[in-house]
C-alpha positions in Angstrom: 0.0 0.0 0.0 1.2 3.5 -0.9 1.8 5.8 2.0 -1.5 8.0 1.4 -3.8 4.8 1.0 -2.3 3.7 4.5 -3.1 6.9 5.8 -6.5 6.8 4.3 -7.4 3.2 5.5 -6.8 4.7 9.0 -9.1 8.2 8.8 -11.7 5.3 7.3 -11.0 3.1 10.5 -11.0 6.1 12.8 -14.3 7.8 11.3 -16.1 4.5 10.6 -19.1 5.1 13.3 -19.5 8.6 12.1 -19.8 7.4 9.0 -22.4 4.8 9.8 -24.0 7.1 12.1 -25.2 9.0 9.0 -26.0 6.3 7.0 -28.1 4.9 9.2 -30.0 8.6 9.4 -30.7 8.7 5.7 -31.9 5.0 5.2 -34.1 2.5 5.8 -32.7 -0.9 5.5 -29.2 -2.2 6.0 -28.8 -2.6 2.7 -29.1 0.9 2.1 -26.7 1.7 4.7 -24.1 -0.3 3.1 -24.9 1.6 -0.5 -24.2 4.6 1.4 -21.0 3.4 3.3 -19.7 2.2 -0.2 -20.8 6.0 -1.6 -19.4 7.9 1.1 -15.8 6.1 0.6 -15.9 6.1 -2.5 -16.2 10.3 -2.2 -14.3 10.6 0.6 -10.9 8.6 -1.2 -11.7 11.1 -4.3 -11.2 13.9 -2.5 -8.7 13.0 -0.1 -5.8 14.5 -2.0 -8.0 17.8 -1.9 -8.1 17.6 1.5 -6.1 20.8 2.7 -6.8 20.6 6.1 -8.2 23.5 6.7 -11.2 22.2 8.7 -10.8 19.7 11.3 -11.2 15.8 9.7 -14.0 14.9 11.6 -15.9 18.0 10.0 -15.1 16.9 6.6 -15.7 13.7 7.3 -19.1 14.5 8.1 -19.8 17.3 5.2 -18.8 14.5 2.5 -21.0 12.0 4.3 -24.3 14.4 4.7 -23.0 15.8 1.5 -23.2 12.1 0.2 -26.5 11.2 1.7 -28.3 14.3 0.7 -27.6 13.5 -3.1 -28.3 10.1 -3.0 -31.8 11.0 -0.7 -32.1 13.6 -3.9 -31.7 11.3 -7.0 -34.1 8.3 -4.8 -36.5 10.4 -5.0 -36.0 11.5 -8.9 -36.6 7.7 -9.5 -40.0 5.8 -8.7 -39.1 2.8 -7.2 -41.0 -0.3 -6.1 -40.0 -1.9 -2.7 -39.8 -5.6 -2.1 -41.3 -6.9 0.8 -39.7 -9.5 3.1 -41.5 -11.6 6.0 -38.4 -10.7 8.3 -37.2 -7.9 9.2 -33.2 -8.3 10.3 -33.5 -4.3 12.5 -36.7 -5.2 14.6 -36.4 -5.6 18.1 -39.5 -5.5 20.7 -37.7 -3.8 23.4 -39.4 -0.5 25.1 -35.5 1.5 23.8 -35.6 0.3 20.3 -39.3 1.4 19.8 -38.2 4.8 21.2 -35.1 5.2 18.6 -36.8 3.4 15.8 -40.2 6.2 16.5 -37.6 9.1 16.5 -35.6 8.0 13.5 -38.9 7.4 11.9 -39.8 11.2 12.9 -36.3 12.5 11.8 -36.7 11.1 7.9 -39.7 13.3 7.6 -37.3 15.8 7.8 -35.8 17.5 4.4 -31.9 16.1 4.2 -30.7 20.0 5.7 -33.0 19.5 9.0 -32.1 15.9 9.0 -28.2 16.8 8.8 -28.8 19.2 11.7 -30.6 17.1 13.9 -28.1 14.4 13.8 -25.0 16.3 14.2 -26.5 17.7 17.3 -27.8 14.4 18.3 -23.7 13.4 17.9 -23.7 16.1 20.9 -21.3 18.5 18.6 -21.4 22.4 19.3 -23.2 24.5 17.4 -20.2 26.0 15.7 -18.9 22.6 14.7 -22.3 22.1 12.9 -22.3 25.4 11.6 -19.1 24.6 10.0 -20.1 21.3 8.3 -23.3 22.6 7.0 -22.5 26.2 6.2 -24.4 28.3 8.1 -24.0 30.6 11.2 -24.0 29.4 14.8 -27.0 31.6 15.5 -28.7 29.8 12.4 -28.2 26.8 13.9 -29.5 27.8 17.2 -32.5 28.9 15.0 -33.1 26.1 13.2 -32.7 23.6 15.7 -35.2 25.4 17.7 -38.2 24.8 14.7 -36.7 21.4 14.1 -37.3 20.2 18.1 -40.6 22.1 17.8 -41.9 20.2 13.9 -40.5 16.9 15.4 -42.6 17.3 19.0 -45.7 17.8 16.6 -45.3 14.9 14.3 
């Protein structure tokens, strides 16, 4: 392996649950998370050499995976697509926590992809400059936004 794709396979092992993390935020099945894993690396290695370093890795980590997810939620819904249906479900589990995560997560994919990014990168407990940074906007647009998103998601 050549010196930059070592250095790469360890940022991937390093920011492999943030990675996931949005993934599983923008999908509905495993097998979509693993399309988007697959998506999101494939971006990520492309515009590595780019990288200048200017922003913290974990930030662009995260802008190339919501970056990612957003274009990918975009073009799924360009296409009309019919699901299959299965008799098992692999993510179902009956416990009283699982309902409560699986209700929110259903609440938070309501959400257009830029609410849905914000919600989950202060779900990820980062400050409200960090996501400010990743998305683009000001801290007090954050604040703002994160205020009508907690309100929309308490009336769904």
């Amino acid at each position: 392996m050549k010196k930059s794709e070592m250095e790469f396979a360890q940022i991937v092992k390093e920011q492999k649950s943030t990675i996931y993390t949005v993934c599983y935020m923008f999908s509905k099945d495993e097998e979509e998370v693993n399309d988007l894993f697959q998506e999101i690396l494939i971006n990520l290695w492309n515009g590595y050499e780019s990288f200048e370093g200017r922003s913290n890795l974990r930030t662009w980590v995260y802008r190339v995976s919501l970056n990612t997810c957003i274009s990918q939620d975009r073009k799924k819904k360009k296409k009309a697509t019919i699901p299959l249906s299965m008799d098992i479900n692999l993510f179902a589990d009956q416990d009283e926590d699982t309902r409560q995560v699986d209700m929110l997560r259903q609440r938070i994919n309501k959400l257009g992809p830029f609410d849905r990014a914000i919600i989950l990168l202060w779900l990820e407990n980062m400050s409200y400059e960090e996501i400010g940074q990743i998305v683009g906007i000001s801290t007090k647009n954050v604040s703002v936004r994160l205020y009508r998103i907690k309100e929309q998601l308490k009336k769904m």
